[in-house]
N, C-alpha and C positions, 0 to 999 in steps of 0.2 A: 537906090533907096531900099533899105530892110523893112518887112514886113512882120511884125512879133506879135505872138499870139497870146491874146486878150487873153483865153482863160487860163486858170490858174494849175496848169499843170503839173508844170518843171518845177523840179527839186533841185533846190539847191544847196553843193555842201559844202561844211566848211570844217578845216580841220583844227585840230589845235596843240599848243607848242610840239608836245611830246609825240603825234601822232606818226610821226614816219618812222620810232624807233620800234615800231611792232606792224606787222604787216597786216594789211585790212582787208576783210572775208570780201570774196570774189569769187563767183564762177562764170571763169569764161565758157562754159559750153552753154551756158543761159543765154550769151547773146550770139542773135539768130544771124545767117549766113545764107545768104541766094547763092544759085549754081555756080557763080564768077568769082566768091568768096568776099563777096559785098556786104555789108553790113546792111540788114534789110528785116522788115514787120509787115506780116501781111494779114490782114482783116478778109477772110471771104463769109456774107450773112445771108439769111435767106427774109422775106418778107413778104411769104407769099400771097397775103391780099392787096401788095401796092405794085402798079402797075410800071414800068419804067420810067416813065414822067415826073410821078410820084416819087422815086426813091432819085431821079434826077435833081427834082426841083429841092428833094429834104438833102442833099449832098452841098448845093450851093446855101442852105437856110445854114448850115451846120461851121461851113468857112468863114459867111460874113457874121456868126457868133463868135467864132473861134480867133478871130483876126483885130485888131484896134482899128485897124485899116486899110479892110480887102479891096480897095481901089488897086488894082495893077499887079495883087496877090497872083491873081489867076493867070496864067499860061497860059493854059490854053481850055477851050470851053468850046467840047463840039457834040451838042445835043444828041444828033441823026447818028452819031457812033458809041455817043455813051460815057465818052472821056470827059474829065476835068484834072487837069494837071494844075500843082498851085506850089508856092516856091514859099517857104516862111522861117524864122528865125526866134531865138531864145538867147538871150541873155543869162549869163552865167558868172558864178567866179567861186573859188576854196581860196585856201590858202595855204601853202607851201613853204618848207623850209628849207634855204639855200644858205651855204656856207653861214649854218646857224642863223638867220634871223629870216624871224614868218615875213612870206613876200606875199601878197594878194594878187591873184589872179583874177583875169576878167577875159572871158572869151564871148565869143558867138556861137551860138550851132544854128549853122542851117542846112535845111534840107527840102527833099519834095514830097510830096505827097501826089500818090497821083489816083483816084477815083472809074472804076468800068462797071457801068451802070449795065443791067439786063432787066427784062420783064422777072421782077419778082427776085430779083438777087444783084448784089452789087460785092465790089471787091476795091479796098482802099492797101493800097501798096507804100508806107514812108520806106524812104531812100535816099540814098546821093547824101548822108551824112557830112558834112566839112566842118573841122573848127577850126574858126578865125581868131588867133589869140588878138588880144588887143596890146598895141603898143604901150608899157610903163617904164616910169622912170625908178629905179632903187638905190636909194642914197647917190652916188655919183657915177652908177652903170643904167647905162640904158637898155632897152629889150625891146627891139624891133617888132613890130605885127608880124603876122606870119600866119600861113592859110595852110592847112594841110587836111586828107583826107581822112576821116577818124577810124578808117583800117592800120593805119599808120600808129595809131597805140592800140587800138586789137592786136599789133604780132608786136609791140614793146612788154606783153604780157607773159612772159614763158610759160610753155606748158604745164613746168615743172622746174622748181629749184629749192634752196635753203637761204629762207630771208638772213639768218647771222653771217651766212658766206655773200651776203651782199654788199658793194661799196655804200656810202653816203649819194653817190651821183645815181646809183645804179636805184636807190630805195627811193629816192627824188623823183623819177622819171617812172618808177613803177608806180608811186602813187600817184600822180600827175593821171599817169595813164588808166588807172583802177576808175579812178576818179570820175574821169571824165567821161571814161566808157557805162559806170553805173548811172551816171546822171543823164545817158543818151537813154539807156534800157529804160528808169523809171517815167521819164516823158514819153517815151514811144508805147509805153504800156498803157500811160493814163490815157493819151491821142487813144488809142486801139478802143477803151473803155467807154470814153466818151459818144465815139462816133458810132458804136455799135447799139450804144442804149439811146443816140438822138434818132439812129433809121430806122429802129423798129418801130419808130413813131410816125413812119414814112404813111401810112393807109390811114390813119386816123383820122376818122369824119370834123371837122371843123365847127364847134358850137357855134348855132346860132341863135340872137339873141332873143330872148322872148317878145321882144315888141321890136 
């Protein structure tokens, strides 16, 4: 069972007829890279008048907002260390042009996020990228599902080339790949935004009510 997250994040893009005969602005060294050459975002924040508990318990406040339904989200949830690991998913789709005609795409991304809680600092780590394209039918060819790890069009990216000395297959697959890897960046950027402006809220005394 996928778990997809309730707020309104992810961007989603879509192209249109003429759009893969000019190549579309990208920088790969924008997206971020752990030591194993992982595709990865890391969140480290300070808050220094909430106590561990505090920025524990606004860690789990933050998931079950962020989720339609954080039943089963979470991995793994171990207080006395600090961890919360939680597995979630986004729905996506562009649209691409194959042997001339726009085919609509629809994948999944999911990924983990995983949360280390300390007295007065926390660090939220998104990771483990994968897009799961979804299986379509086009006119009388079909397109199998297919799961693969979204490093896998991180390096369909070249360092360096000349978009006119490119095939039709070769500008397909580049924006497929552009595509897909900017709409990881601007989610994992909002996630980053969000979760750093809900823990700062981690200390905040709780009104109560005057009667």
């Amino acid at each position: 069972m996928k778990h997809f997250f309730l707020l309104s994040l992810s961007i989603c893009l879509f192209s249109i007829v003429n759009a893969q005969d000019s190549d579309l602005p990208f920088n790969k060294k924008s997206i971020p890279l752990n030591d194993d050459r992982k595709v990865s975002y890391t969140l480290v924040g300070e808050v220094p008048n909430a106590t561990k508990d505090q920025l524990y318990n606004q860690a789990l406040a933050w998931i079950s907002e962020a989720f339609k339904n954080d039943t089963g989200v979470i991995k793994l949830q171990d207080k006395d260390a600090g961890t919360i690991i939680v597995e979630g998913s986004t729905e996506e789709k562009y649209s691409v042009k194959t042997l001339g005609v726009l085919v609509p795409k629809k994948y999944y991304q999911n990924m983990k996020m995983e949360f280390n809680i300390k007295e007065g600092r926390y660090r939220m780590i998104l990771s483990s990228f994968t897009i799961e394209n979804i299986a379509a039918r086009v006119g009388n060819s079909y397109l199998p599902s297919s799961t693969h790890a979204i490093e896998k069009y991180y390096n369909q990216v070249p360092d360096s080339y000349t978009f006119s000395k490119l095939t039709s297959l070769e500008r397909t697959q580049l924006f497929s790949a552009k595509t897909i890897l900017t709409t990881a960046d601007k989610f994992a950027k909002a996630t980053v935004s969000s979760v750093k402006s809900f823990m700062t809220n981690a200390a905040n005394p709780v009104k109560k009510d005057d009667w």
